[in-house]
C-alpha positions in Angstrom: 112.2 105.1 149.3 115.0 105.3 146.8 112.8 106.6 144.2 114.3 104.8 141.2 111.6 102.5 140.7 108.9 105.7 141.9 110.2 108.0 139.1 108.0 108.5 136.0 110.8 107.5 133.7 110.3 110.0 131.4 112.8 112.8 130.0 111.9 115.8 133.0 112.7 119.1 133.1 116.2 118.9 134.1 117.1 116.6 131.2 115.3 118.7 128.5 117.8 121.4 128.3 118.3 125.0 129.7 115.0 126.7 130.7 116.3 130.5 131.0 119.3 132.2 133.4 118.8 135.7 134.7 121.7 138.0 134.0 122.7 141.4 136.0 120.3 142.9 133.1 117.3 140.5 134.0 115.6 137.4 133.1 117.4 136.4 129.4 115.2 134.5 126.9 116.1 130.6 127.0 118.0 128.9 124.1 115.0 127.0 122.4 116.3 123.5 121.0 114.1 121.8 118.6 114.7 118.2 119.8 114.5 118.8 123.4 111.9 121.7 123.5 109.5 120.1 120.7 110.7 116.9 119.3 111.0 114.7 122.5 108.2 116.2 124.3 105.8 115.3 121.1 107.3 111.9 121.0 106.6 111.0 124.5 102.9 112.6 124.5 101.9 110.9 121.2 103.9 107.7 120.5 105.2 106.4 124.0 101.0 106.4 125.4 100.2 104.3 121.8 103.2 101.9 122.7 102.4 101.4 126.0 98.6 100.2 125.5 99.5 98.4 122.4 101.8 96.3 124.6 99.2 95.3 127.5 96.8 94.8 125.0 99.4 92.4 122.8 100.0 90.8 126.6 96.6 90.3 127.6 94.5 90.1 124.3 91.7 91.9 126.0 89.5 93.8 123.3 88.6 97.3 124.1 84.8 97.5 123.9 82.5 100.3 124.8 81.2 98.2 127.8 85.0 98.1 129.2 86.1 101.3 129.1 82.8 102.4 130.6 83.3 100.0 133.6 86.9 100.6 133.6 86.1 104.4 134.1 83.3 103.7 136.8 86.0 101.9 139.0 88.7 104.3 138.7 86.1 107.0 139.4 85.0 105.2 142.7 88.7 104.0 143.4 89.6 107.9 143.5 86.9 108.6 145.5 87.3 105.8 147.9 91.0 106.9 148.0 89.9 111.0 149.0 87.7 108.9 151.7 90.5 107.6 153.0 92.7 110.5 153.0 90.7 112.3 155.0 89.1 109.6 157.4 92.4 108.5 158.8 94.0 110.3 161.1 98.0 110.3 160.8 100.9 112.2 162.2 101.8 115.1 159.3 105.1 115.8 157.4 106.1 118.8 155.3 105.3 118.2 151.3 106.7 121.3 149.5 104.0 123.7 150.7 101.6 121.6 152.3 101.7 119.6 155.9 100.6 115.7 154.3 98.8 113.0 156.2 101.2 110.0 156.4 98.7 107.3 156.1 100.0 105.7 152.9 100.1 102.2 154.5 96.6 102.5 156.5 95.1 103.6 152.5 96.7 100.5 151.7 95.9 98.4 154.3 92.3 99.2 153.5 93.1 99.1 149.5 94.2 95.9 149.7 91.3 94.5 152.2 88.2 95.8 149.6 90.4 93.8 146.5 90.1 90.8 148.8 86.3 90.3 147.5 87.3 88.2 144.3 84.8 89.6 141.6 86.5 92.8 142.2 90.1 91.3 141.6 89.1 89.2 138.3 87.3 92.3 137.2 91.1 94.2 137.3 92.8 91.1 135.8 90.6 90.8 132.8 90.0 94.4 131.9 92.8 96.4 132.6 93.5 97.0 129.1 90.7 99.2 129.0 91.6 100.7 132.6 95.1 101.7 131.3 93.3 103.1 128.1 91.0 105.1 130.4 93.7 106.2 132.8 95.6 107.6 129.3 92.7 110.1 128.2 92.2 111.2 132.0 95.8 111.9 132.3 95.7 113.5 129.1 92.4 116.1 130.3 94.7 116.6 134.0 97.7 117.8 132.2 95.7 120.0 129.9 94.0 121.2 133.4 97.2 122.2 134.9 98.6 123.6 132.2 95.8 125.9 131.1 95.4 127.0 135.0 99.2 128.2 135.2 99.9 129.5 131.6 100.4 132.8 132.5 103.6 131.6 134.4 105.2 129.7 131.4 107.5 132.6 130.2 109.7 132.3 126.7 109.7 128.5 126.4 107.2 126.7 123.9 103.7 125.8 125.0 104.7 122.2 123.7 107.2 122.3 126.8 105.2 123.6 129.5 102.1 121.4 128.6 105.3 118.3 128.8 107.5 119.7 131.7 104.7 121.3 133.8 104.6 124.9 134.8 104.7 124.7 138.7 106.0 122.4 141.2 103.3 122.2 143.3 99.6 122.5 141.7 97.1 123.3 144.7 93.6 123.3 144.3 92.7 125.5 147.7 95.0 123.8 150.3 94.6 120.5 148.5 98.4 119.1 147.2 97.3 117.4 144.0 100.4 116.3 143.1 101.2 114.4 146.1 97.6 112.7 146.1 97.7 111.7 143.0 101.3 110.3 143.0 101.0 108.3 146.2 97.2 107.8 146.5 96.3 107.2 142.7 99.1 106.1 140.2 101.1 104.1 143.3 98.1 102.5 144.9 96.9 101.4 141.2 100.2 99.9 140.9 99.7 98.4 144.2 96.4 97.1 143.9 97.2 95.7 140.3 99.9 93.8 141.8 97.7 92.4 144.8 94.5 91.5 142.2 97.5 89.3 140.4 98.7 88.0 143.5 95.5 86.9 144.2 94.9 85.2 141.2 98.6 83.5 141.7 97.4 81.9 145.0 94.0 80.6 144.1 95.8 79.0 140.9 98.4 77.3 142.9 101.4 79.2 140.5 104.5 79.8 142.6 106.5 81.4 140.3 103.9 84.2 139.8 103.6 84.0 143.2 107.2 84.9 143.8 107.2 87.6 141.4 104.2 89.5 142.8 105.0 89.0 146.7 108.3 90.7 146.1 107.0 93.5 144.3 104.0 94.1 147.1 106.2 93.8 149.7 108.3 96.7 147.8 105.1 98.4 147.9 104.3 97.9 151.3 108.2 99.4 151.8 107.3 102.4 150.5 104.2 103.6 152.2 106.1 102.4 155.1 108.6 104.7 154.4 106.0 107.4 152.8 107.9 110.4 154.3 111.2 109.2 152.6 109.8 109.8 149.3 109.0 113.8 150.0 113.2 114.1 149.7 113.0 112.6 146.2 114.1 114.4 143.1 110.2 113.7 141.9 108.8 115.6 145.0 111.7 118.1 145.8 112.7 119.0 142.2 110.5 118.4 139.4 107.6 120.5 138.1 103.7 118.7 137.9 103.5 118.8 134.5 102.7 115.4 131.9 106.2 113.9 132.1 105.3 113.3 135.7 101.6 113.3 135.8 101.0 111.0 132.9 104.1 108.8 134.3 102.7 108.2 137.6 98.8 107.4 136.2 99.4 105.7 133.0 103.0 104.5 133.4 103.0 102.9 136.5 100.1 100.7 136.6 100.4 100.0 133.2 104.1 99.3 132.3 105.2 98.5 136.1 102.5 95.5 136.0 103.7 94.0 132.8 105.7 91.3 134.0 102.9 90.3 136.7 100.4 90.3 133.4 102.7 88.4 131.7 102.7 85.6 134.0 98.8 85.6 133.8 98.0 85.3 130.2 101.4 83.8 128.6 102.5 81.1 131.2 105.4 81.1 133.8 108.5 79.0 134.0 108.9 76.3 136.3 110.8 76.6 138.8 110.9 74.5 142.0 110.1 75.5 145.1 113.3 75.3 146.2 114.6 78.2 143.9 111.1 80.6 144.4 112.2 79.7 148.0 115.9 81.3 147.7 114.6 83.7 145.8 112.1 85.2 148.2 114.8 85.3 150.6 117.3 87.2 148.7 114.6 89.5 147.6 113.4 89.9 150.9 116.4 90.9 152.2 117.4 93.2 149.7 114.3 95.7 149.8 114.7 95.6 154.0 118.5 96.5 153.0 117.1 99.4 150.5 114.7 100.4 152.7 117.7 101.0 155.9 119.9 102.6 152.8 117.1 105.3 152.2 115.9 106.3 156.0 119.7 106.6 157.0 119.7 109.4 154.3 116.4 111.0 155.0 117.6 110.7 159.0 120.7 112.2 158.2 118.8 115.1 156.5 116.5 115.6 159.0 119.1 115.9 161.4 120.2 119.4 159.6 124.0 117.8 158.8 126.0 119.4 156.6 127.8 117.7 153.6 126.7 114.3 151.8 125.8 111.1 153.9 129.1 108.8 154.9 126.7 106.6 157.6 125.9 102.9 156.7 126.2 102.2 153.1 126.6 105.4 152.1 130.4 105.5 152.7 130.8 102.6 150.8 128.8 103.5 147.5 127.6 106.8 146.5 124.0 105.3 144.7 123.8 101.6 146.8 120.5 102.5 147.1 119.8 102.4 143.2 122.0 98.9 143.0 119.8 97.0 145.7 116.7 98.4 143.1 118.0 96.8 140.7 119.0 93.4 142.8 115.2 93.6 143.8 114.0 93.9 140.7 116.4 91.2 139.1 114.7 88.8 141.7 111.2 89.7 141.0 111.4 89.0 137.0 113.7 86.0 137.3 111.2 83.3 137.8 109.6 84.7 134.2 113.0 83.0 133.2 114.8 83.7 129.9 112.6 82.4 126.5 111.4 85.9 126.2 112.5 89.6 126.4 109.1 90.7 127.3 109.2 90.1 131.4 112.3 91.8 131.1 111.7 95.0 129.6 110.6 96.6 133.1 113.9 95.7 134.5 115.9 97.1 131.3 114.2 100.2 131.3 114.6 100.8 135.1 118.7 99.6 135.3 118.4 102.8 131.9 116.5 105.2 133.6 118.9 104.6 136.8 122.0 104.9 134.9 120.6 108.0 133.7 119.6 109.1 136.7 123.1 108.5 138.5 124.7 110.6 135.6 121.8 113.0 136.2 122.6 113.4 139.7 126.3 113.2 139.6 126.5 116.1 137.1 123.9 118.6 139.0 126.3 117.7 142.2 129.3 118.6 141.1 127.9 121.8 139.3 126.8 122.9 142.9 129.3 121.5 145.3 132.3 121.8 143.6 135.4 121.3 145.4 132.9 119.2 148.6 131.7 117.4 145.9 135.4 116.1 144.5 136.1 115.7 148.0 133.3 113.1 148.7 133.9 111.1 145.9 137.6 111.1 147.0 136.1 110.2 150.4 133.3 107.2 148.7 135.2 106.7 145.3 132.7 103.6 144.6 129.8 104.1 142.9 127.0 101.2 142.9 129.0 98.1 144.7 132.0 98.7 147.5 135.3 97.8 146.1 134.2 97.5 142.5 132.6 99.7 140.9 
């Protein structure tokens, strides 16, 4: 998977500033800066979580009541559950995740995800209450960060509790053997998303809305793309880089299922355009296409990886574009909010955020290249001087 869409979206680690360099002398204390070290950190753990549940609640106009977030919390304590079931139930060829070997048996979970949402109580009971299931996902994402944080403390050297408790404190949190990062990336926070989107599809076909429709297929059949491609995603920056800390842990729980599905709860509760079934038609097709063509973009790089070559990738699209991956992201998202049309902003705001957060990410990953290539680096953008389309930009 190309993991633009996957990422948290959040300022991480490597954004917030220097975190310490050892000298000939030993480790030297970090440069503490107030915004990055305090300011943004406090900003995205107390007014980004308010801003994100005030806007699926202005969306739906569900009413948080004691009796929803109670129900809320028994289904997300039996979807975990159901989820560890699965995890360990299904047998599945294994691939390395930092220190542990992983089942790859995203798309069986899924598979079987999918199948128990197909009893309909269960899918109007997501549509109509997942205010209060993001609401309840926030405080439990809230007590998991506070978990891993006060578990690894002893590691968190010069910088600012504030940080560590944002940026996390280890890369890979194990309980025993158990890899909870990667189970609760692709078995919690992406299967919510995917089940979401499945509960709205759902509720697109038995109301006969094509538009909705076409929104929702393309962004399952992302989905279904990416546990496809599971082992892709274990060469991501999220997996191989970044530290388990809120940024990413409250990202993947709260985040995900609750800002990716916007546009899908948009269609729901304020209308769709019309659009005939010619155009949902076309636009199926193109979006179709594109994820299959982001999908070949990403496993010729994790191939080439595998492989042990040296260098940066110049096979298939990658020796036309240096990030083609992150521009048929975009093209796939583009096609999956167009049918919401243009009378509001608000089924657009997922697809602004993620052409930012890819922008950022390109300059991101550009800047950390050419700090450790050097001189290969200049010479592979000499060799691919195109960044998102061939010939033009």
């Amino acid at each position: 998977m190309s993991t633009g869409h996957m990422s948290t979206g959040l300022m991480s680690t490597g954004d917030m500033g220097p975190v310490g360099r050892v000298g000939e002398t030993g480790p030297a204390k970090p440069h503490i800066s107030l915004f990055h070290h305090y300011i943004a950190p406090l900003f995205f753990m107390t007014v980004l979580p308010l801003i994100l549940i005030g806007n699926v609640k202005c969306i739906t106009a569900q009413s948080l009541t004691v009796e929803s977030l109670i129900a809320a919390t028994v289904y997300l304590y039996f979807f975990v559950i159901f989820q560890a079931i699965l995890y360990e139930i299904i047998p599945s060829n294994l691939f390395e995740v930092g220190p542990t070997l992983e089942k790859q048996s995203g798309i069986h979970a899924m598979i079987v995800t999918v199948l128990a949402h197909l009893y309909l109580p269960l899918c109007v009971f997501v549509v109509y209450n997942i205010t209060a299931i993001v609401t309840v996902l926030n405080l439990h994402a809230f007590a998991l960060c506070f978990f891993l944080w006060y578990r690894h403390r002893t590691r968190e050297s010069h910088l600012p509790a504030v940080f560590n408790f944002y940026a996390g404190v280890r890369k890979f949190p194990l309980i025993g053997s158990f890899n909870l990062k990667w189970f609760v990336i692709t078995r919690v926070g992406m299967m919510l998303w995917t089940t979401i989107t499945w509960c709205c599809l759902t509720w697109f076909v038995i109301k006969n809305e094509i538009c909705g429709f076409t929104h929702c297929f393309l962004m399952f059949i992302y989905l279904v793309k990416f546990y496809y491609g599971e082992e892709i995603y274990t060469h991501s920056l999220d997996i191989a880089y970044d530290n388990f800390g809120y940024y990413m842990c409250w990202g993947i729980l709260v985040m995900v299922p609750g800002f990716y599905t916007s546009t899908s709860l948009y269609f729901i509760y304020e209308g769709s355009t019309y659009l005939s079934d010619f155009s949902c038609a076309i636009i199926l097709l193109i979006g179709v296409a594109t994820i299959y063509i982001n999908y070949t973009i990403d496993y010729t790089k994790m191939e080439y990886r595998k492989a042990g070559n040296p260098g940066f990738c110049k096979h298939g699209a990658w020796k036309y574009a240096r990030h083609m991956n992150y521009t048929t992201e975009l093209i796939a998202t583009f096609c999956w909010t167009l049918p919401s049309g243009f009378d509001s902003i608000r089924p657009w705001l997922y697809f602004i955020y993620l052409f930012t957060l890819l922008m950022h990410r390109v300059y991101r990953d550009e800047k950390k290249c050419a700090a450790k290539y050097g001189q290969v680096w200049k010479e592979y953008k000499r060799d691919v001087p195109y960044r998102f389309i061939p010939y033009l930009i």
